[in-house]
C-alpha positions, 0 to 999 in steps of 0.5 A: 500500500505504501509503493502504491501511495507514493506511485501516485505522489507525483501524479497528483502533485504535479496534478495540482500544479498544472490546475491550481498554482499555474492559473495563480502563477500566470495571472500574478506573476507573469501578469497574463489574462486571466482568460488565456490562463484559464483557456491554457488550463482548459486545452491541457485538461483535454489533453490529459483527458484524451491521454489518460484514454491513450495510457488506459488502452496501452496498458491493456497491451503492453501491461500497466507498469511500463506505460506508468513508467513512460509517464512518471519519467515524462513528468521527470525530464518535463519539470525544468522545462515546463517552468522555462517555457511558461515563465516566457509568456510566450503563448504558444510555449506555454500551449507547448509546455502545458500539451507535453505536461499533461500527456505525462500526467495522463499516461501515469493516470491512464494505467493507474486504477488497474494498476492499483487494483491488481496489486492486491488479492482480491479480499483486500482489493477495494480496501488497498486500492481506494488507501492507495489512491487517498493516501497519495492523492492527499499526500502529493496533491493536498498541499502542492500549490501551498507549496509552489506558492511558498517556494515561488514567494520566498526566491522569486523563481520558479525553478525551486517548484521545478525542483519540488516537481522532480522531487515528487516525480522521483518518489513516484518514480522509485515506488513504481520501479519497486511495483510489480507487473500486474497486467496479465 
């Protein structure tokens, strides 16, 4: 149950970033239209939405593990880049760096229910993977845009939420390597 959680750490962190602290980041301090923001945040959660539906049925082929790794290492190698494109105010780099983030949270959400229920027998399934999912989401996501806000405030830099969003990528991403195959 504890590789399960922190398998979701990242996913939820990075999550709530993108949806909640990006809209604040944007306004406030890259001072851009409350409006652009929020189309931003509304075409990369159709992204998300159509990539969790592509990590969804390519774990069905390929197992759930890979393509979970796929994601959290997308989410990894994506966490400076996100910031150096939006913190351009460019609009299309930030279309850009927003596509390429969330394509990462969905291939590590797309595999993510099977994954967690077939981690666990049967008796305990629904008990260990609805844990699972709680304990990470809460964990990663329940105080990640307080704590974007504090790094950002107390630098006056976003390369320290860069660095908090490598941070929780590689807690995810060491649980998942730990998780076995489930797929059969």
């Amino acid at each position: 149950m504890v590789l399960a959680s922190l398998s979701f750490v990242a996913n939820t962190a990075i999550g709530y970033i993108f949806l909640a602290y990006l809209l604040a980041y944007g306004t406030t301090v890259l001072k851009l239209s409350r409006g652009f923001m929020l189309t931003v945040v509304i075409i990369g959660s159709v992204v998300w939405l159509v990539s969790i539906i592509v990590g969804a049925r390519w774990s069905d082929r390929v197992g759930r593990r890979p393509v979970y790794l796929v994601g959290c290492v997308l989410l990894l190698v994506w966490a400076f880049p996100f910031f150096l494109l939006i913190d351009t105010a460019v609009p299309a780099l930030i279309v850009l760096s927003v596509v390429v983030l969330t394509i990462g949270l969905g291939l590590s959400y797309g595999p993510q229910a099977a994954f967690f229920a077939e981690l666990f027998e049967p008796r305990y399934r629904y008990s260990g993977a609805s844990f699972a999912y709680a304990v990470g989401a809460v964990v990663g996501g329940g105080f990640a845009p307080l704590i974007a806000t504090a790094l950002q405030t107390a630098t006056g830099a976003s390369w320290p939420v860069s660095a908090y969003m490598l941070m929780v990528g590689l807690i995810s991403l060491g649980a998942v390597l730990l998780l076995r195959e489930t797929a059969a």
